[in-house]
PDB file of N, CA, C and O in Angstrom:
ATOM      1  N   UNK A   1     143.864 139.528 102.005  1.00  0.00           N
ATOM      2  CA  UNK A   1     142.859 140.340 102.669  1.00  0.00           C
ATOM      3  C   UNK A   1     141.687 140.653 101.731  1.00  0.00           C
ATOM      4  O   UNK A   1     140.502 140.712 102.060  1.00  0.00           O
ATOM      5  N   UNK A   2     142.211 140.847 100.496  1.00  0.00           N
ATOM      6  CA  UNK A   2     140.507 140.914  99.773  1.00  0.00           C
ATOM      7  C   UNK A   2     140.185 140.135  99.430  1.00  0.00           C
ATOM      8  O   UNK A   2     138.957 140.057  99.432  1.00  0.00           O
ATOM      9  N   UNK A   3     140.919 139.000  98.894  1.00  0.00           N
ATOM     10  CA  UNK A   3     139.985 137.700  98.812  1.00  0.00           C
ATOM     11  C   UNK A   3     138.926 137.819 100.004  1.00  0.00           C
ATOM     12  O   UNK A   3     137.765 137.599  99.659  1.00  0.00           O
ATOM     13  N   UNK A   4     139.153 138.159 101.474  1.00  0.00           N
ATOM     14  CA  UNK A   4     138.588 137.784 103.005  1.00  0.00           C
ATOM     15  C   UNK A   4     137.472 138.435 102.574  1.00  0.00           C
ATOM     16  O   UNK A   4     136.377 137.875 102.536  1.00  0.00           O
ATOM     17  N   UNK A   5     137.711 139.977 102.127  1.00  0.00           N
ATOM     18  CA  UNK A   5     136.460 140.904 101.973  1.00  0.00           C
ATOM     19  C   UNK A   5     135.697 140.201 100.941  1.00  0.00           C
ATOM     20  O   UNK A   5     134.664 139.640 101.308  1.00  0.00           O
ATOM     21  N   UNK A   6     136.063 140.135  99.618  1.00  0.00           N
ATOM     22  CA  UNK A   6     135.496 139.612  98.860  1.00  0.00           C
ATOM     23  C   UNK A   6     134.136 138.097  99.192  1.00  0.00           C
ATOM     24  O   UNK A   6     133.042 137.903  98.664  1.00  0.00           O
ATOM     25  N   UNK A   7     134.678 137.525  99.972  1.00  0.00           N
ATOM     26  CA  UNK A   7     134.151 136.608 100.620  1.00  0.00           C
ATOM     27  C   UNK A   7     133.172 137.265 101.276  1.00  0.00           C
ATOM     28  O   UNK A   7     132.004 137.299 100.888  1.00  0.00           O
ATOM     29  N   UNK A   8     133.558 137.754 102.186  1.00  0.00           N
ATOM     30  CA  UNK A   8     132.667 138.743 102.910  1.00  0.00           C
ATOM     31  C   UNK A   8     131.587 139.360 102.382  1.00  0.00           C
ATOM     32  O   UNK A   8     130.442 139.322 102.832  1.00  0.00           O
ATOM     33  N   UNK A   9     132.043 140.038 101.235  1.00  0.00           N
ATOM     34  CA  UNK A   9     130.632 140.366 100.195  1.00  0.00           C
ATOM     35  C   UNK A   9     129.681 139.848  99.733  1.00  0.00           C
ATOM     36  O   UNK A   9     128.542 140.246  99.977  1.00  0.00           O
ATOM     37  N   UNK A  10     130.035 138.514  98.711  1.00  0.00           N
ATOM     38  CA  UNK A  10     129.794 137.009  98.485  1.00  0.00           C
ATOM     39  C   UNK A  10     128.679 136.605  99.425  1.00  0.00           C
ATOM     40  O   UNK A  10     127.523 136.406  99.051  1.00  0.00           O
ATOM     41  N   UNK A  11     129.205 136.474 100.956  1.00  0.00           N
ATOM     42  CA  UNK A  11     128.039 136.428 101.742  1.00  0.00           C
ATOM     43  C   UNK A  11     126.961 136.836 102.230  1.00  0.00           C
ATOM     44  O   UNK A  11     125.993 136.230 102.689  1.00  0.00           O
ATOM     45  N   UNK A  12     127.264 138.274 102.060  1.00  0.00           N
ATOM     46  CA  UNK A  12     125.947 139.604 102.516  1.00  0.00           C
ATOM     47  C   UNK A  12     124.877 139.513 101.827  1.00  0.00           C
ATOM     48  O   UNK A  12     123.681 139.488 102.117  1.00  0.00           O
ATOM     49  N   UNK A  13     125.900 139.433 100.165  1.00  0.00           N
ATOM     50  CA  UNK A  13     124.694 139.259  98.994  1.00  0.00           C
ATOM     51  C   UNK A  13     123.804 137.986  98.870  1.00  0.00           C
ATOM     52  O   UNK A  13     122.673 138.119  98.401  1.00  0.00           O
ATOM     53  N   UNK A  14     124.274 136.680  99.289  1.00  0.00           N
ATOM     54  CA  UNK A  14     123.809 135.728  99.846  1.00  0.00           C
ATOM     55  C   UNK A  14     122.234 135.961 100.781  1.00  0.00           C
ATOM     56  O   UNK A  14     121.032 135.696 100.764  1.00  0.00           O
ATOM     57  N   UNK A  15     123.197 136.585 101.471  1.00  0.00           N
ATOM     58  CA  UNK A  15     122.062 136.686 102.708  1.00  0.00           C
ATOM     59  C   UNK A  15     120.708 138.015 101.848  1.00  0.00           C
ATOM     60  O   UNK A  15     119.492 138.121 102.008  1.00  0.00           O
ATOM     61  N   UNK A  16     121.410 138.573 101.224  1.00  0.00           N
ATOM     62  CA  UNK A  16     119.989 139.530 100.824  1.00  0.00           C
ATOM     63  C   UNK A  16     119.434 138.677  99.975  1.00  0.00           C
ATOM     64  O   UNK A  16     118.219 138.606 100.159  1.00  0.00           O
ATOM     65  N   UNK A  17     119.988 137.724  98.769  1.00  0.00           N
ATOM     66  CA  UNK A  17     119.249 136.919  98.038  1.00  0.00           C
ATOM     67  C   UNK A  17     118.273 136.100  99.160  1.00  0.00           C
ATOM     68  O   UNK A  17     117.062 136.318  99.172  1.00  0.00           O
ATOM     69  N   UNK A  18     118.939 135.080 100.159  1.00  0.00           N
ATOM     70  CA  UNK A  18     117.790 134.082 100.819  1.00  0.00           C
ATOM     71  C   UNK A  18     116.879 135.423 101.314  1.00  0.00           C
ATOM     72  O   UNK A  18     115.684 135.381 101.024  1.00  0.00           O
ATOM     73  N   UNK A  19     117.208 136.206 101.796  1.00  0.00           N
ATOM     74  CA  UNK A  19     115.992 137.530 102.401  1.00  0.00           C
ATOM     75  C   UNK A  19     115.094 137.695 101.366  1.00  0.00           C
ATOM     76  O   UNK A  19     113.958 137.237 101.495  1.00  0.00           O
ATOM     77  N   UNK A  20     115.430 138.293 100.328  1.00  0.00           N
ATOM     78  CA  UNK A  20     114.153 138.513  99.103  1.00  0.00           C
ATOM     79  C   UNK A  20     113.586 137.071  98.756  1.00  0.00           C
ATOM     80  O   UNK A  20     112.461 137.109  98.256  1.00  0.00           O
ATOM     81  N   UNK A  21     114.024 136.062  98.886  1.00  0.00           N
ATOM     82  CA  UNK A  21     113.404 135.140  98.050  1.00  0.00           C
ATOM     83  C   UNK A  21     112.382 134.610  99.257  1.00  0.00           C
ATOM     84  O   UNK A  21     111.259 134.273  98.884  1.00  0.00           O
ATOM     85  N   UNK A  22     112.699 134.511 100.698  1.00  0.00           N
ATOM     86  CA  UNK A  22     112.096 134.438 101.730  1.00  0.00           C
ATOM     87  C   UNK A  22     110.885 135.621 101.853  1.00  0.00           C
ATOM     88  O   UNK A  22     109.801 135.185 102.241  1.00  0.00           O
ATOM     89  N   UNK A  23     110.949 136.877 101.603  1.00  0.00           N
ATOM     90  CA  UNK A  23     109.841 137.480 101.506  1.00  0.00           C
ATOM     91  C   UNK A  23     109.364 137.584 100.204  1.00  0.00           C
ATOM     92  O   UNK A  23     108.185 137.936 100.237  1.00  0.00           O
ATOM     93  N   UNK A  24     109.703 137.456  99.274  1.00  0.00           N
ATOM     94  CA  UNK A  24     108.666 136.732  98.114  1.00  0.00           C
ATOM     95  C   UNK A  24     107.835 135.896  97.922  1.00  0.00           C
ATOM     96  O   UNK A  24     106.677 135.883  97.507  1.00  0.00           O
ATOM     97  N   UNK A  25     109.035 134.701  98.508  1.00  0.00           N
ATOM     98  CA  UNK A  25     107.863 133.280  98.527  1.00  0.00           C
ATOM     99  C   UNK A  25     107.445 132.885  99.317  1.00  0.00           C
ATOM    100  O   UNK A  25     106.991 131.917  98.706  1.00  0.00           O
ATOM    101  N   UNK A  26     107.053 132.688 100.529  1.00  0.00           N
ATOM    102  CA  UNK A  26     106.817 132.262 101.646  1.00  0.00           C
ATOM    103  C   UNK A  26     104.952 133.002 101.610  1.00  0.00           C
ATOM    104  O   UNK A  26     103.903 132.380 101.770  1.00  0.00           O
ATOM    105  N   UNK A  27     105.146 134.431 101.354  1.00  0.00           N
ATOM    106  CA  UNK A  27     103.688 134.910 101.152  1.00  0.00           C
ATOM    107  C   UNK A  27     102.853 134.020 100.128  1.00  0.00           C
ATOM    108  O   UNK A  27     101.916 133.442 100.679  1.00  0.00           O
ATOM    109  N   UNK A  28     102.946 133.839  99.112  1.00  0.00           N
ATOM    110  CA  UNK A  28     103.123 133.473  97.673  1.00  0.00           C
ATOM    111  C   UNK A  28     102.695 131.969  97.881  1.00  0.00           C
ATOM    112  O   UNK A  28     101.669 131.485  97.403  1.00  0.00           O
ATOM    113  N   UNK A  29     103.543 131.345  98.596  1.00  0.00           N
ATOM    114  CA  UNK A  29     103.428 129.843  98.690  1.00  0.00           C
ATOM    115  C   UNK A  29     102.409 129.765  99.957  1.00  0.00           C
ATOM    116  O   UNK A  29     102.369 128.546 100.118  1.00  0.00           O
ATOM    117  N   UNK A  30     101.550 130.331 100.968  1.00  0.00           N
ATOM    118  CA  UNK A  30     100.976 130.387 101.788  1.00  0.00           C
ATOM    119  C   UNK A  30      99.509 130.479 100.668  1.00  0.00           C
ATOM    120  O   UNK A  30      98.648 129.630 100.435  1.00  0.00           O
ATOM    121  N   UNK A  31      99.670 131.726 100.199  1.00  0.00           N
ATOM    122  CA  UNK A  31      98.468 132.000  99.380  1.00  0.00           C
ATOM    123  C   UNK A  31      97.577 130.916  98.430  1.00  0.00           C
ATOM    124  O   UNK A  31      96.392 130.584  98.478  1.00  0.00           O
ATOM    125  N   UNK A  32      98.710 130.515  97.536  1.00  0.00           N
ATOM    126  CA  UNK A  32      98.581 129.738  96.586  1.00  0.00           C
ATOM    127  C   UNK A  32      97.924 128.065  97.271  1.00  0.00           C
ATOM    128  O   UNK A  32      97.004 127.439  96.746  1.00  0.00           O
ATOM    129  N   UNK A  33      98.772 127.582  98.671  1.00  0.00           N
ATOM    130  CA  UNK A  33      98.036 126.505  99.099  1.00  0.00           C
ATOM    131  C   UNK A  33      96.979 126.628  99.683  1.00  0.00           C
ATOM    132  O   UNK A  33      96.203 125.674  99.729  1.00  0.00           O
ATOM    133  N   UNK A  34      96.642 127.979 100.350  1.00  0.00           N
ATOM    134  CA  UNK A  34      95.019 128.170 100.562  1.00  0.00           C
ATOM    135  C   UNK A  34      93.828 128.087  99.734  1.00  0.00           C
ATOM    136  O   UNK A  34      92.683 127.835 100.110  1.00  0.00           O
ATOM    137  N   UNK A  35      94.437 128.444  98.004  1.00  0.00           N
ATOM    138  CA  UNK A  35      93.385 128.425  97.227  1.00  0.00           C
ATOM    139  C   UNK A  35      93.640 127.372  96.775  1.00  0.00           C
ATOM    140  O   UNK A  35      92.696 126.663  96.427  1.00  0.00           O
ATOM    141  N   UNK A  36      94.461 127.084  96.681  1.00  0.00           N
ATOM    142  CA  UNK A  36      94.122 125.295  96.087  1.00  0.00           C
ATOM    143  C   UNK A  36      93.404 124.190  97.002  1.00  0.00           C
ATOM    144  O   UNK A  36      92.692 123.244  96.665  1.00  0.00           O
ATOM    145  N   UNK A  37      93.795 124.587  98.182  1.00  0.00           N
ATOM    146  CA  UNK A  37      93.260 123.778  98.814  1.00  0.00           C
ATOM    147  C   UNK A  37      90.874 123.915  99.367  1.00  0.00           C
ATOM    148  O   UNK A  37      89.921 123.195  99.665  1.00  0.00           O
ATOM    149  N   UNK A  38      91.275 125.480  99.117  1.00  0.00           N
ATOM    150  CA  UNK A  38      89.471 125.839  99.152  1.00  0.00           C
ATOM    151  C   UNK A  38      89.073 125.368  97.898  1.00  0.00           C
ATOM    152  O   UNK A  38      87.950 124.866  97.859  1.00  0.00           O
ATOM    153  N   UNK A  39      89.989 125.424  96.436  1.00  0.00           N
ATOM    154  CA  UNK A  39      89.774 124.849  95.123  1.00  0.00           C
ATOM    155  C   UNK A  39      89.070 123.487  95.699  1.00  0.00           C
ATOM    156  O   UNK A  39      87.862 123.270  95.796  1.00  0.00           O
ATOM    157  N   UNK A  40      90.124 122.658  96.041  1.00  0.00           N
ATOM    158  CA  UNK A  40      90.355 120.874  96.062  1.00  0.00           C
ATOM    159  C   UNK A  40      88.612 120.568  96.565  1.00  0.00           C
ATOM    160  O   UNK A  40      87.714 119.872  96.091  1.00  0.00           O
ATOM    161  N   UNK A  41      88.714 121.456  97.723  1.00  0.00           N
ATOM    162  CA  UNK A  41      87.992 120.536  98.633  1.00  0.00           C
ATOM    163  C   UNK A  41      85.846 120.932  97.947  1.00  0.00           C
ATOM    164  O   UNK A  41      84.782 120.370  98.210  1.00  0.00           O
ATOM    165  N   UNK A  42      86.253 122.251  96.968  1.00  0.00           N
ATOM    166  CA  UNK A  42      84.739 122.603  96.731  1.00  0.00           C
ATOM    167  C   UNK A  42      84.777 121.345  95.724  1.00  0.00           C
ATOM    168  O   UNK A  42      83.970 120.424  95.847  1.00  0.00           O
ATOM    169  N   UNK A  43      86.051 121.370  94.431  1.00  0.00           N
ATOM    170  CA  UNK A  43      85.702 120.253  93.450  1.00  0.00           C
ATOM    171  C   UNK A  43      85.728 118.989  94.175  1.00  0.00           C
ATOM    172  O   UNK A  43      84.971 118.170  93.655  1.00  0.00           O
ATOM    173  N   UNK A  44      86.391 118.522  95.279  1.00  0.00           N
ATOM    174  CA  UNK A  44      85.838 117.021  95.424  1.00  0.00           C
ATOM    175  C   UNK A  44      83.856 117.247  95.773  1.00  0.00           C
ATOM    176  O   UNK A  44      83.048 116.665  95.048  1.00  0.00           O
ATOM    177  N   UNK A  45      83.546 117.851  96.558  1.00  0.00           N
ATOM    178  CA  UNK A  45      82.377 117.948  96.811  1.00  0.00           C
ATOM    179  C   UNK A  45      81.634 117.741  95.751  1.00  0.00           C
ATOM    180  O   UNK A  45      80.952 116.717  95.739  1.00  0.00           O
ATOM    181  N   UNK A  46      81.572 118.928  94.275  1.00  0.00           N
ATOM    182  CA  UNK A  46      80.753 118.425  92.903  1.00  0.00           C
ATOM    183  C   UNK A  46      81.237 117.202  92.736  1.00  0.00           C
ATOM    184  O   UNK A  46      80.359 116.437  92.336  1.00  0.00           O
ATOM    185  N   UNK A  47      82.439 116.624  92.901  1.00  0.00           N
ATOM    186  CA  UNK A  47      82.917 115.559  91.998  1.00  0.00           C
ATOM    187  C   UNK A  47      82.672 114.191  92.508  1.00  0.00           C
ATOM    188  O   UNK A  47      83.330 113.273  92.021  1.00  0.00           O
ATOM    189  N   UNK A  48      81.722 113.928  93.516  1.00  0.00           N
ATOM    190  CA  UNK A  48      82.357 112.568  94.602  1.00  0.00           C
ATOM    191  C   UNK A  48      81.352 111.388  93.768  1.00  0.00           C
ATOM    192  O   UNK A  48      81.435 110.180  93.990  1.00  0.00           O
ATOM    193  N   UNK A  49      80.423 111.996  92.796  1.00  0.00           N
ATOM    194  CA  UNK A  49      79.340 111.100  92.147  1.00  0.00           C
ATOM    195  C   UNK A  49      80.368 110.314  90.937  1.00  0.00           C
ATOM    196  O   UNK A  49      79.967 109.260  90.443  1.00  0.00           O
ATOM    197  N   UNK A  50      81.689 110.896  90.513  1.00  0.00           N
ATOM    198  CA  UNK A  50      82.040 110.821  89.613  1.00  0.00           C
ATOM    199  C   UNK A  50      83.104 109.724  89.860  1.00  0.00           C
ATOM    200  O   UNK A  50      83.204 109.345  91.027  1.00  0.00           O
ATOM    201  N   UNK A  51      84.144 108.998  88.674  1.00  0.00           N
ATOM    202  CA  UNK A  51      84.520 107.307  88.515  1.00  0.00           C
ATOM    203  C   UNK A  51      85.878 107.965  89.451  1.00  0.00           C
ATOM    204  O   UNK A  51      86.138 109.157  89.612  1.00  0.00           O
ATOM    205  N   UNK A  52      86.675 106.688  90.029  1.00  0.00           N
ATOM    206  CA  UNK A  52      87.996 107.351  90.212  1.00  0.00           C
ATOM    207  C   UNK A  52      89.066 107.867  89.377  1.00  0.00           C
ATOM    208  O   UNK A  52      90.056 108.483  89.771  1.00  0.00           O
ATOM    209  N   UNK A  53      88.705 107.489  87.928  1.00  0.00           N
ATOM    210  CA  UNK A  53      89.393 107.553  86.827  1.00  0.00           C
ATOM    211  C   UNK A  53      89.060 109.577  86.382  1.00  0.00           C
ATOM    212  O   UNK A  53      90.017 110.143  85.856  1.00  0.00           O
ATOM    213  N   UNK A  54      88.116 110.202  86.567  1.00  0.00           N
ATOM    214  CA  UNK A  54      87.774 111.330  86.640  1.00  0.00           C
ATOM    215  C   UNK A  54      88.441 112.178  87.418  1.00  0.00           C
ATOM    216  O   UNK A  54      88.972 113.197  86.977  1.00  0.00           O
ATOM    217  N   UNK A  55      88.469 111.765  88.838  1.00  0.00           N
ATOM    218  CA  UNK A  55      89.399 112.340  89.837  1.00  0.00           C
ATOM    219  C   UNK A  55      90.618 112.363  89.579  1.00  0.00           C
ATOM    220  O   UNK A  55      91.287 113.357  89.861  1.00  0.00           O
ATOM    221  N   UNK A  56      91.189 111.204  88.954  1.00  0.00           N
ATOM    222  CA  UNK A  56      92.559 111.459  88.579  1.00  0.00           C
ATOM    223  C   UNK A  56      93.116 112.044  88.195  1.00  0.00           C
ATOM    224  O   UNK A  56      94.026 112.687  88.718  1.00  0.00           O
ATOM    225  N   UNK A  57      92.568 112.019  86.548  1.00  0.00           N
ATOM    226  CA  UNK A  57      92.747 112.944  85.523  1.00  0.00           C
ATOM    227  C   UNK A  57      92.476 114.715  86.264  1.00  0.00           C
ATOM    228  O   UNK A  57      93.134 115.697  85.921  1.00  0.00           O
ATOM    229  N   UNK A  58      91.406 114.719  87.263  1.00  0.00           N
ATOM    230  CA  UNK A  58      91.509 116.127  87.541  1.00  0.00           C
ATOM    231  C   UNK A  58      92.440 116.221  88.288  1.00  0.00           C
ATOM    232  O   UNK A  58      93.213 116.906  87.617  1.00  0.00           O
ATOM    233  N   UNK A  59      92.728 116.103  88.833  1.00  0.00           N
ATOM    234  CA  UNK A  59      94.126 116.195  90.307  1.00  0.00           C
ATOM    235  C   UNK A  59      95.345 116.112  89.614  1.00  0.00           C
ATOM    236  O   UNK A  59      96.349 116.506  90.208  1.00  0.00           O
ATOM    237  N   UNK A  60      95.485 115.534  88.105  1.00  0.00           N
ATOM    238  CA  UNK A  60      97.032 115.903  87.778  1.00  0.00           C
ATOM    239  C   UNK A  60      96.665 116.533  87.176  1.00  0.00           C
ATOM    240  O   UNK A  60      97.632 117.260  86.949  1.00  0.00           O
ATOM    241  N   UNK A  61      95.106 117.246  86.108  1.00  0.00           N
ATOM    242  CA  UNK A  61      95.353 118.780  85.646  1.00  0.00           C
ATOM    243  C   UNK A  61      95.647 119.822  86.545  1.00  0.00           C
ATOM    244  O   UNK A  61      96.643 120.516  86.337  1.00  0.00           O
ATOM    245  N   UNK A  62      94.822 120.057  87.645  1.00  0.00           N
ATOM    246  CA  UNK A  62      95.217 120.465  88.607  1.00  0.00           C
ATOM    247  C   UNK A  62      96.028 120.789  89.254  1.00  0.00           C
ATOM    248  O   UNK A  62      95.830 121.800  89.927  1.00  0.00           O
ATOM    249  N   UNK A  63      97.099 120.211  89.342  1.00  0.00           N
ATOM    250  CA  UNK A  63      98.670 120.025  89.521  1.00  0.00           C
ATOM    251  C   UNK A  63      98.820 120.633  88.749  1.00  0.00           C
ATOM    252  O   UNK A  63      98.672 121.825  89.021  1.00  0.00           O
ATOM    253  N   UNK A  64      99.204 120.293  87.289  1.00  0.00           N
ATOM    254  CA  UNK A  64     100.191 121.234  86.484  1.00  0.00           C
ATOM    255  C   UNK A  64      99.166 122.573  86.184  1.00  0.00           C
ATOM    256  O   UNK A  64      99.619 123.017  85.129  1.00  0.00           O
ATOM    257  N   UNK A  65      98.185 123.309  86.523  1.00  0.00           N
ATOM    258  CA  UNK A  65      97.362 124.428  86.231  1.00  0.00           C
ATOM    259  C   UNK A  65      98.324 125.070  86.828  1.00  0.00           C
ATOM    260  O   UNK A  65      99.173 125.741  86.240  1.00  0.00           O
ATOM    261  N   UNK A  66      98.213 124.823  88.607  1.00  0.00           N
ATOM    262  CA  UNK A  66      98.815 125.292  89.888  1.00  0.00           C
ATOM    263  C   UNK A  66     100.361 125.581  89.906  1.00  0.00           C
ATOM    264  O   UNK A  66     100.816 126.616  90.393  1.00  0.00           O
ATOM    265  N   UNK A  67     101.286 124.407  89.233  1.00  0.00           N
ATOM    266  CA  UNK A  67     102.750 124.743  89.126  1.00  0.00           C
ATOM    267  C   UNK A  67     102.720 125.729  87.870  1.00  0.00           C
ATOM    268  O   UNK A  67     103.486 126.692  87.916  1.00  0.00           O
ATOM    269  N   UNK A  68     102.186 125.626  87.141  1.00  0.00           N
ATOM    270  CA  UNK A  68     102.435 126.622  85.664  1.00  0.00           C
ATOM    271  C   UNK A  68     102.391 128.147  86.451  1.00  0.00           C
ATOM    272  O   UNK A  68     103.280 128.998  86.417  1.00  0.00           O
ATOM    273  N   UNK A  69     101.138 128.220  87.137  1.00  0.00           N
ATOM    274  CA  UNK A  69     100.636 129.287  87.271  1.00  0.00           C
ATOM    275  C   UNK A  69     101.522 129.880  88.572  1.00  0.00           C
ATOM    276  O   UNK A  69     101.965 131.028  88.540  1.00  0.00           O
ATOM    277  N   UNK A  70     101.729 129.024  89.673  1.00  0.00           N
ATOM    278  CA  UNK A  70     102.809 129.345  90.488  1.00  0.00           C
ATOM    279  C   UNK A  70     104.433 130.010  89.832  1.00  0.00           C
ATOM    280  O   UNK A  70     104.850 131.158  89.683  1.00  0.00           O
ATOM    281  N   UNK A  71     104.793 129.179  89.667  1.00  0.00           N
ATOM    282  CA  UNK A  71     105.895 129.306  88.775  1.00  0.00           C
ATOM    283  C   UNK A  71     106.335 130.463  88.131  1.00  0.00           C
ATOM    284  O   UNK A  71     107.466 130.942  88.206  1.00  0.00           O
ATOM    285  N   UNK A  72     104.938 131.087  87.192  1.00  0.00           N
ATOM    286  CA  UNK A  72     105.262 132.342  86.933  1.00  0.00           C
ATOM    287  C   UNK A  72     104.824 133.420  87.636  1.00  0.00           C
ATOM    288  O   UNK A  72     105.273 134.504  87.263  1.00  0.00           O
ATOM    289  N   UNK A  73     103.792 133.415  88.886  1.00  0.00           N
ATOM    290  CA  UNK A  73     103.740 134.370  89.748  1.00  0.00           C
ATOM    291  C   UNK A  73     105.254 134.884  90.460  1.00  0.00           C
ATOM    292  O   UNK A  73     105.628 136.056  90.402  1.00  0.00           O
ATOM    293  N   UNK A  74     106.150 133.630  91.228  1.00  0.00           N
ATOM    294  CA  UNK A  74     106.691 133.713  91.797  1.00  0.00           C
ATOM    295  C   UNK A  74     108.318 134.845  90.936  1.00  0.00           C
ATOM    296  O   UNK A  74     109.042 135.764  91.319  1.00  0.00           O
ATOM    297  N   UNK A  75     108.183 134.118  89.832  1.00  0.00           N
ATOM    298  CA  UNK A  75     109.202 134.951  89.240  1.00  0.00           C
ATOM    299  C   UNK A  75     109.137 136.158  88.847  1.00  0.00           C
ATOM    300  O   UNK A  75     110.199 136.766  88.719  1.00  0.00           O
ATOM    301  N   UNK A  76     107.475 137.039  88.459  1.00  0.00           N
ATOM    302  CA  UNK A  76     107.201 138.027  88.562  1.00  0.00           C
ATOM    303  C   UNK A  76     107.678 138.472  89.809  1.00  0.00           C
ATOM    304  O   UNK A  76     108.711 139.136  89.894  1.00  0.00           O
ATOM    305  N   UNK A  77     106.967 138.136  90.824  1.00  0.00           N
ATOM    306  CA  UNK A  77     107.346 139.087  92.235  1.00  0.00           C
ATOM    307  C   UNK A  77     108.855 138.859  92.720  1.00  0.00           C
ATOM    308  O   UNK A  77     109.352 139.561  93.600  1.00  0.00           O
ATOM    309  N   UNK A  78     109.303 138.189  92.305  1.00  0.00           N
ATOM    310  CA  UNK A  78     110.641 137.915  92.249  1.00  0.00           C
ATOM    311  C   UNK A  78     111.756 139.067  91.837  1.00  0.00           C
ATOM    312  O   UNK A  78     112.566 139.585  92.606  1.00  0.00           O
ATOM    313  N   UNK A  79     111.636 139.257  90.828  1.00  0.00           N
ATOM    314  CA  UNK A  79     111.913 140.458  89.983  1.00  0.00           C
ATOM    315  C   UNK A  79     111.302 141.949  90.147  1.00  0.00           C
ATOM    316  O   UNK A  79     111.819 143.011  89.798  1.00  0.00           O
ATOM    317  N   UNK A  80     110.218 141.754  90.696  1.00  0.00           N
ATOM    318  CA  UNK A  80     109.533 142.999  91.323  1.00  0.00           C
ATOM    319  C   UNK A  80     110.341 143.361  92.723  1.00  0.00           C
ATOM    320  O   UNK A  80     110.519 144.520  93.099  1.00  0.00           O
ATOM    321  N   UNK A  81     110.675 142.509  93.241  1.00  0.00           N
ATOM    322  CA  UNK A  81     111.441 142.653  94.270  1.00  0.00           C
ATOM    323  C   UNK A  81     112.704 142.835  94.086  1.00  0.00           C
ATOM    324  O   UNK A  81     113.017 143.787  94.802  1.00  0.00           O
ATOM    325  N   UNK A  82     113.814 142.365  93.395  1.00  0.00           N
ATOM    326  CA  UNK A  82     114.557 142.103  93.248  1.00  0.00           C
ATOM    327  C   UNK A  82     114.836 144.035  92.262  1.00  0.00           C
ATOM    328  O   UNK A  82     115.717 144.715  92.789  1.00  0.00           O
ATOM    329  N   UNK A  83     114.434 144.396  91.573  1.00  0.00           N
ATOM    330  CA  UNK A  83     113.945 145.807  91.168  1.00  0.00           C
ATOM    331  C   UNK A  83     113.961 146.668  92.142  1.00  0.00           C
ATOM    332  O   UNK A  83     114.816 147.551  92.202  1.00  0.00           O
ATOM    333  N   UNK A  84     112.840 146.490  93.189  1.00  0.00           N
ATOM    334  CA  UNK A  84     112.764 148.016  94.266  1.00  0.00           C
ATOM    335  C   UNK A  84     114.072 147.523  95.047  1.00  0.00           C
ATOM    336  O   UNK A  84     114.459 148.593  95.515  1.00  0.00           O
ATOM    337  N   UNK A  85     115.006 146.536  95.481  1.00  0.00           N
ATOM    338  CA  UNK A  85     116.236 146.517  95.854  1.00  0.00           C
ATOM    339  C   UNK A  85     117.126 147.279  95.173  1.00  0.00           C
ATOM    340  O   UNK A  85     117.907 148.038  95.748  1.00  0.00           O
ATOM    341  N   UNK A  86     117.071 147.128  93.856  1.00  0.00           N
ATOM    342  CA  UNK A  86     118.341 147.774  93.283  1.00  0.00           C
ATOM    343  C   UNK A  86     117.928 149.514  93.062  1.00  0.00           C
ATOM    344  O   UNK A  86     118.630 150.522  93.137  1.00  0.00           O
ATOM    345  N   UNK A  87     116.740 149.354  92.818  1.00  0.00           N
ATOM    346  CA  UNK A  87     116.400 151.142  92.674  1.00  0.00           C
ATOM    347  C   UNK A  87     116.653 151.598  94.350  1.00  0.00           C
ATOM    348  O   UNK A  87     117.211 152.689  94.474  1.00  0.00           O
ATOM    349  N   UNK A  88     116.370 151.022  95.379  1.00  0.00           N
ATOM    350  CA  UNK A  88     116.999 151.090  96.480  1.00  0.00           C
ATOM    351  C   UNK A  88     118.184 151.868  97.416  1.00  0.00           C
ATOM    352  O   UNK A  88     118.348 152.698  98.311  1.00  0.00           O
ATOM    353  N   UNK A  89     118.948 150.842  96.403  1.00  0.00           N
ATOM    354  CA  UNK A  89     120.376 150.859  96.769  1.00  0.00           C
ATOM    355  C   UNK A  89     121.230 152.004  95.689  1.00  0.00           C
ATOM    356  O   UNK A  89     122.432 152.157  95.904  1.00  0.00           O
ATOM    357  N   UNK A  90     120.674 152.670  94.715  1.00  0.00           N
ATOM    358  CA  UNK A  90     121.043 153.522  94.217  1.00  0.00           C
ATOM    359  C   UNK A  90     121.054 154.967  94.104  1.00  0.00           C
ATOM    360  O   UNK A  90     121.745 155.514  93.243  1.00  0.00           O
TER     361      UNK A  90
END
């Protein structure tokens, strides 16, 4: 029987983890492709005079600017969240 509960627990906490990480990131990842994408589309505009070899090189700095910078937003608010839960629950 407590293994059952135990299980039972196992799962709740489950479910509050996918919940916080679902209202963390989902805002977060909405945001972030809006500005990259108003980013993308002003720099192709300056950039369209320029070689394809230029574009390249910008679109994979670009890339890793965006994951670096994602990456550690998300784990901030992550933990910000993950914080007012436990002060929360106490």
């Amino acid at each position: 029987m407590t293994t059952h509960m135990s299980a039972l627990d196992e799962s709740g906490l489950n479910d509050i983890r996918l919940s916080t990480a679902n209202d963390v990131l989902v805002p977060i990842i909405r945001q972030k492709f809006k500005e990259a994408k108003k980013n993308w589309s002003v720099y192709v505009k300056e950039e369209t005079s320029e070689s394809a070899h230029t574009l390249s090189r910008a679109t994979s700095s670009m890339r890793s600017a965006l994951t670096g910078r994602f990456s550690k937003t998300v784990q901030a608010a992550y933990k910000q969240k993950c914080e007012a839960l436990l002060k929360s629950g106490e």
